[in-house]
C-alpha positions as CSV (number, residue, x, y, z in Angstrom):
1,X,126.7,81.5,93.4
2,X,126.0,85.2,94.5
3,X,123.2,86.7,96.1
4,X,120.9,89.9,94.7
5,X,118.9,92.2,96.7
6,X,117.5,94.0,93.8
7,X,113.9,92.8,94.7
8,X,114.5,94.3,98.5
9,X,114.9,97.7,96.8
10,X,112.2,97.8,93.8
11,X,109.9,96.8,97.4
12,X,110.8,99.3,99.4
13,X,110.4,101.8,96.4
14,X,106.7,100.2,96.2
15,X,106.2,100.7,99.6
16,X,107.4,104.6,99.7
17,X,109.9,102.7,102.5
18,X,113.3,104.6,102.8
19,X,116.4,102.2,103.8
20,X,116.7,104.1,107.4
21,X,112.9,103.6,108.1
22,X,114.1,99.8,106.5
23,X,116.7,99.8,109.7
24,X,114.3,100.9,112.3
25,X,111.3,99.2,111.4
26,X,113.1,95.4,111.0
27,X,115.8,96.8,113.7
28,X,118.5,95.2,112.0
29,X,121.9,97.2,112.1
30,X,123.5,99.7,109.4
31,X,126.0,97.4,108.8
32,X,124.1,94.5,108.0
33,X,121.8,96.9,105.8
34,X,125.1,98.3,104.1
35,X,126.3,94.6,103.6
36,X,122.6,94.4,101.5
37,X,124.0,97.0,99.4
38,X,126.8,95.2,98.7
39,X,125.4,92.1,97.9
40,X,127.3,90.4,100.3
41,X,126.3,87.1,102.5
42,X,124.3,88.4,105.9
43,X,122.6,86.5,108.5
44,X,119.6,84.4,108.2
45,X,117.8,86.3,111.0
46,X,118.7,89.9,109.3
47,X,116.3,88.4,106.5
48,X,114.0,86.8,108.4
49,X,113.3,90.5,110.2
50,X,113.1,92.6,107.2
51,X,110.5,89.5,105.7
52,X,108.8,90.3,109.2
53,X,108.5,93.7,109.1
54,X,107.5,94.3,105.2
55,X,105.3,91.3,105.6
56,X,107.0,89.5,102.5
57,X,109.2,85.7,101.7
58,X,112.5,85.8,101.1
59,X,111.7,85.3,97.7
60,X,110.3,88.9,97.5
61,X,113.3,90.2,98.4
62,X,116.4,88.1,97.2
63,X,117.3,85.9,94.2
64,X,120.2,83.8,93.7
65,X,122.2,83.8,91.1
66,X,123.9,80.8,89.9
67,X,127.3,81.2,88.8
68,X,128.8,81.0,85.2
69,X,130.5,77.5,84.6
């Protein structure tokens, strides 16, 4: 299965919220927001805190997507 943060970027586009302010604002690190770019696994509490602080689920801001068999 992989992970997609497409919905975390259509939102902050909704929100006129730039990645940096992103950082700040859920004071998560630049390499955990990088690692969001990438798709790749990040911790729990990174999501939690960006859920926090656009006032969204997780489900507003990842999907996963189950792998082909």
């Amino acid at each position: 299965m992989a992970v997609s943060y497409n919905k975390l970027w259509k939102l902050l586009i909704d929100k006129s919220m730039t990645k940096t302010q992103l950082i700040k604002e859920a004071k998560i690190s630049t390499n955990a927001m990088a690692k969001l770019g990438k798709n790749q696994d990040v911790r729990v509490e990174v999501l939690v805190k960006i859920c926090h602080a656009l006032n969204c689920s997780m489900d507003d801001i990842m999907e996963i997507i189950p792998a082909d068999n």
